[in-house]
N, C-alpha and C positions, 0 to 999 in steps of 0.2 A: 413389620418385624415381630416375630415370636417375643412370648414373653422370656424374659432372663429365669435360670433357674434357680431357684431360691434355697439355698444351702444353710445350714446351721452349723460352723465351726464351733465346736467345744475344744476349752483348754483352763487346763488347772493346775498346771506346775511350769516351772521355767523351763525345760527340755522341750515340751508341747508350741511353748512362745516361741521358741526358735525355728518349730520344725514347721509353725504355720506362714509362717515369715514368707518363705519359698512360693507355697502356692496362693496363700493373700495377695504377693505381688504380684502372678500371673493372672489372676483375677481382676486387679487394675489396671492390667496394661494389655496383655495379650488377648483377654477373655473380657473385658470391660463391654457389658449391653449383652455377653451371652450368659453369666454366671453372677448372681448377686450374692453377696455373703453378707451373713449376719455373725458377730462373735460374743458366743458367752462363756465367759471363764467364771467356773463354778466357785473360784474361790480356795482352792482345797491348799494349794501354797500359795501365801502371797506374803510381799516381803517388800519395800520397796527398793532396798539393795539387790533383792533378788528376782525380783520381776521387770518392778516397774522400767527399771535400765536397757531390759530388753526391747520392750515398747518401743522405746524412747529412741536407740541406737538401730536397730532392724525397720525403721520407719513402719510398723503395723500400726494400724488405728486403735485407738482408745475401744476396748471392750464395749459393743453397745449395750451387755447387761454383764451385769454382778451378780452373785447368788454372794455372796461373802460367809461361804458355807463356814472357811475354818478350818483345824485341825478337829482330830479325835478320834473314837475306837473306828476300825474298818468299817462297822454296819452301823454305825450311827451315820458316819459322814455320809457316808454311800447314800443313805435312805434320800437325808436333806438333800441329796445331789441330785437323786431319781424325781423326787417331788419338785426341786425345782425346775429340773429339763421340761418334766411332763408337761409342767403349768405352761412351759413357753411354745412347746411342742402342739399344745390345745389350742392353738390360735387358728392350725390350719395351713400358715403360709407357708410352709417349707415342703421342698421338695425330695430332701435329703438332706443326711447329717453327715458330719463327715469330721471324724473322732482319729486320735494321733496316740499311736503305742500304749501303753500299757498300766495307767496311772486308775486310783480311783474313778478319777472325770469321767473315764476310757469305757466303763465297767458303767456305770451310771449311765451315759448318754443310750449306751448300748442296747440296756435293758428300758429303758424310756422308750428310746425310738422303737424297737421292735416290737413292744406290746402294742403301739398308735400306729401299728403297720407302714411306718414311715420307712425308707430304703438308707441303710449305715451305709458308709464308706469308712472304711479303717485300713488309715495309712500308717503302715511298717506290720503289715499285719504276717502270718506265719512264722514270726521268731517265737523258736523254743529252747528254753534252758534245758526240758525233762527235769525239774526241780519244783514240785509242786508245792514245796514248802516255803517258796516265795511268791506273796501274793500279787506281783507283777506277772507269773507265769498263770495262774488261773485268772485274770483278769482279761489278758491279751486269747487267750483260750473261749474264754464265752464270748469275748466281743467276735471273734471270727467264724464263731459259729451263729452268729447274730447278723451275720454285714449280707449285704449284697452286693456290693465290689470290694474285693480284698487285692490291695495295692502292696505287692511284694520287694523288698530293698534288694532284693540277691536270689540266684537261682537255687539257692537250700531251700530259703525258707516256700520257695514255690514248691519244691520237693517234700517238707511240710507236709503241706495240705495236702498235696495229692495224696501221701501216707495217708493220711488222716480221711479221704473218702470225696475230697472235693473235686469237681469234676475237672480235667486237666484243659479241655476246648471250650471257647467260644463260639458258640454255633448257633446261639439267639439271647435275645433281650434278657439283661442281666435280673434277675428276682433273687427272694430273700431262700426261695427255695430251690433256686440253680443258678447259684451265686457266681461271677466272672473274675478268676486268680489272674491277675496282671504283673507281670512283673516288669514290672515300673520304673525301680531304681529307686536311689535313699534322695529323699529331701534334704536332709544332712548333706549330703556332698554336694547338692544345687547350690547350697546356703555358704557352708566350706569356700567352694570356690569363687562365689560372687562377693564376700565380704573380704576377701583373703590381702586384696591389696588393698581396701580402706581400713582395716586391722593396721597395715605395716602403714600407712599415712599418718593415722591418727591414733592410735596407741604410742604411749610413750610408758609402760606401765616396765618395761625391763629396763628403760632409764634408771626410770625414779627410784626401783630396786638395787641398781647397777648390776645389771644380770649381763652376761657376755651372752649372743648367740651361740649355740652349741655349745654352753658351758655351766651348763645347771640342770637339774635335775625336776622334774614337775609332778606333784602325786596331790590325787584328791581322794576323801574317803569319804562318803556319806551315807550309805545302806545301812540300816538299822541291825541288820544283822554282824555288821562291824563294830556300829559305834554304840551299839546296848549290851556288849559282851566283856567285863572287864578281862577276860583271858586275850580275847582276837585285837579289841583295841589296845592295848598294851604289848602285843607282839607288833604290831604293827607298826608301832610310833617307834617302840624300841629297835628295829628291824632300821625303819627310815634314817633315825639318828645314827646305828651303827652303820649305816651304808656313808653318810656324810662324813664320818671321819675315817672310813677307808679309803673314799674317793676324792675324799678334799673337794665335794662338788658340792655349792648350796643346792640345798632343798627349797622349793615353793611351793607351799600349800594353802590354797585359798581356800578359806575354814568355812564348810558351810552349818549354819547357825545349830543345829542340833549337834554336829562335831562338836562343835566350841562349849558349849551345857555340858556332855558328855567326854570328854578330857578333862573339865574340871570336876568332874564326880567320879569317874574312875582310873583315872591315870594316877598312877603311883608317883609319890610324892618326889621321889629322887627324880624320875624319870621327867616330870616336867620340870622340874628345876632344870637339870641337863641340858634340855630342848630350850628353854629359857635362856643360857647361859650359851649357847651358841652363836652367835653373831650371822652365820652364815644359814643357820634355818629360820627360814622365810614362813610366819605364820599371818596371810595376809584375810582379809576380811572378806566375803564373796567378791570374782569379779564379772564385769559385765564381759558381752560375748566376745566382744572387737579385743579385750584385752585378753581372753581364753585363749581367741586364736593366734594370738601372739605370744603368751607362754606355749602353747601347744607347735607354732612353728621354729620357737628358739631354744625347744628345749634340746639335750642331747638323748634323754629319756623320760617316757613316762609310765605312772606307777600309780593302777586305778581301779577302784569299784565302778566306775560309770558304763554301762554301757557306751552314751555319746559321747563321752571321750574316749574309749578306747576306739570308735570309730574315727573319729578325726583326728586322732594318733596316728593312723593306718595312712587316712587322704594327706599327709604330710611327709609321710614317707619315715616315722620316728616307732622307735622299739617301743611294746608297750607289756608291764608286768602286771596280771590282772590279779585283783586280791577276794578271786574268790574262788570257786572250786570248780564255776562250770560257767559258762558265756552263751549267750545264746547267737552271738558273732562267732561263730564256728571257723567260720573262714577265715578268721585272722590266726588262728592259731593254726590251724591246717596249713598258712602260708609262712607258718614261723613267724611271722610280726609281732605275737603275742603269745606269753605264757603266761597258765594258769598256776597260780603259786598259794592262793588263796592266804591263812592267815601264819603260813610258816616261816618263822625267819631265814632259815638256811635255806630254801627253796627259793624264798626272794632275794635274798644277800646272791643267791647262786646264777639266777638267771638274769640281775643287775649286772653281775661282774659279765656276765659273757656278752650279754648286746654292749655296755662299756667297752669292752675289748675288740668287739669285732663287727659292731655294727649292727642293722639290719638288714634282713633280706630284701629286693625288690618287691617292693607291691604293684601287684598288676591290677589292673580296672577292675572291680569285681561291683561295684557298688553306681552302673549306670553310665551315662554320660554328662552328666549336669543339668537334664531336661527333664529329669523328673515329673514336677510339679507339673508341666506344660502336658505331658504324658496321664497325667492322673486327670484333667480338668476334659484333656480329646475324651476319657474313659467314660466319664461325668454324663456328657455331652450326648455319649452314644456314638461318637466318632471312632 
């Protein structure tokens, strides 16, 4: 029997732990003796509210190494991220690495592996905002010009590349210099749909809230460029709280940790009083995933900076209002499932009221069949 192929999974933020979740467990079950995986998470968030949960709940194995890089400036982290892949990467054993969206880790593993000649795999690779002023968009940018299979969620982001100069066929062995565009399908909706009924088993989190199905409203903010801005985060909360007492519908917002720093150093002092003095807005502490996708399947809307929640907004068939100016899920707004409202109040108050009113459109499959991960691992393989 051939030896197994020896892979280096990087992950350094909780979006990453979710997204490795999918193809981790086809590695142990489907691929088990053909694909061995090593996982090192650099470090770059870690939280134990905010990671470790994920672990824990998504059954992935404990990280077999730690860089326990940290927060801090973009080229500092980055550097400690590059030196420590490199080091791991100088062993020899790997055959490939295989790097998830758009994070510092993403940017680090990237530039490591391709200087050691090692072959990247970068899955959810050709999402573009055209926003260069977010450093998610030139991070997923280098790393794609870096990869040797570029594992695509949607047939845009294959359209993408091919703009961009990458060859559109497969016609031989994939290299770093005639890289193989897959479009593959989102890991996200592997995950989405395999977790969706042990969510509804074992969450009780809209209990304990007393949240009715379809009768509350679900909004996360965490991009810096929201919550570093006392003009945008102060529209924004003000926006949310004005929608709650037009709609009479609670709000839930599971506060992630620099949210919560930054509302108490720039939120205007009436205004979190207000938010305070509501009963009905819900300012809940991060949650883990099984309990996400249980506000995300019971909301009646949602109202978000995240890219992977406005995806799994979509895979639930729920309106979703995005607060920023430009999405690199294209296609959710092309399908009407989402508007882009960014930090306006009346553009959000506005397109609140009308999915409130009238719903969401049908969302059609755009985002694979649920075999992703199984699809990226045949790609791997050379199958």
């Amino acid at each position: 029997m051939a030896n197994p192929l020896q892979v280096l999974t990087i992950i350094g933020a909780r979006p990453q732990i979710i997204k490795a979740a999918a193809i981790s467990h086809a590695v142990r079950t489907v691929f088990q003796g053909r694909i061995a995986e090593t996982l090192l998470h650099t470090g770059q968030h870690y939280d134990s509210n905010m990671s470790q949960v994920f672990f824990d709940e998504l059954g992935i194995p404990r990280a077999d190494i730690d860089l326990g890089v940290g927060s801090g400036a973009h080229g500092v982290q980055t550097a400690r991220m590059i030196e420590g892949v490199e080091k791991e990467l100088q062993s020899g054993k790997y055959d490939a690495v295989l790097l998830y969206g758009d994070t510092n880790s993403t940017l680090a593993g990237a530039v490591a592996a391709a200087k050691l000649h090692i072959p990247v795999a970068h899955v959810e690779a050709g999402l573009r905002s055209f926003n260069k002023a977010m450093p998610e968009e030139v991070n997923r940018i280098v790393c794609d010009h870096c990869s040797t299979w570029l594992f695509c969620p949607t047939d845009t982001a294959v359209r993408n590349l091919v703009h961009e100069g990458f060859p559109a066929e497969i016609n031989a062995p994939a290299t770093a210099n005639r890289p193989h565009v897959v479009a593959s399908g989102d890991v996200m909706y592997d995950n989405s749909m395999r977790f969706a009924e042990l969510a509804a088993q074992r969450s009780t989190l809209l209990k304990e809230v007393a949240l009715q199905p379809g009768g509350f409203i679900l909004a996360t903010v965490h991009r810096d460029h929201n919550t570093d801005d006392a003009a945008r985060i102060n529209a924004i909360f003000g926006a949310l709280l004005d929608m709650h007492r037009t709609h009479r519908l609670p709000i839930v917002l599971p506060v992630h940790p620099r949210t919560r720093k930054m509302m108490g150093i720039l939120l205007e002092g009436g205004l979190q009083r207000a938010i305070a003095a509501e009963p009905g807005f819900h300012l809940l502490p991060p949650v883990g995933f099984l309990d996400m996708i249980a506000l995300e399947r019971g909301a009646k809307l949602v109202i978000t900076d995240s890219g992977g929640v406005q995806k799994e907004a979509y895979f639930f068939g729920k309106p979703a209002v995005v607060l920023r100016p430009e999405t690199e899920w294209v296609e959710l707004v092309e399908q009407g499932q989402a508007v882009l409202a960014d930090a306006d109040p009346a553009t959000i108050a506005r397109a609140a009221a009308d999915f409130l009113s009238h719903g969401v459109p049908r969302c059609p499959p755009i985002f694979g069949d649920g075999h992703a991960a199984e699809a990226i691992c045949m790609h791997l393989l050379g199958r």
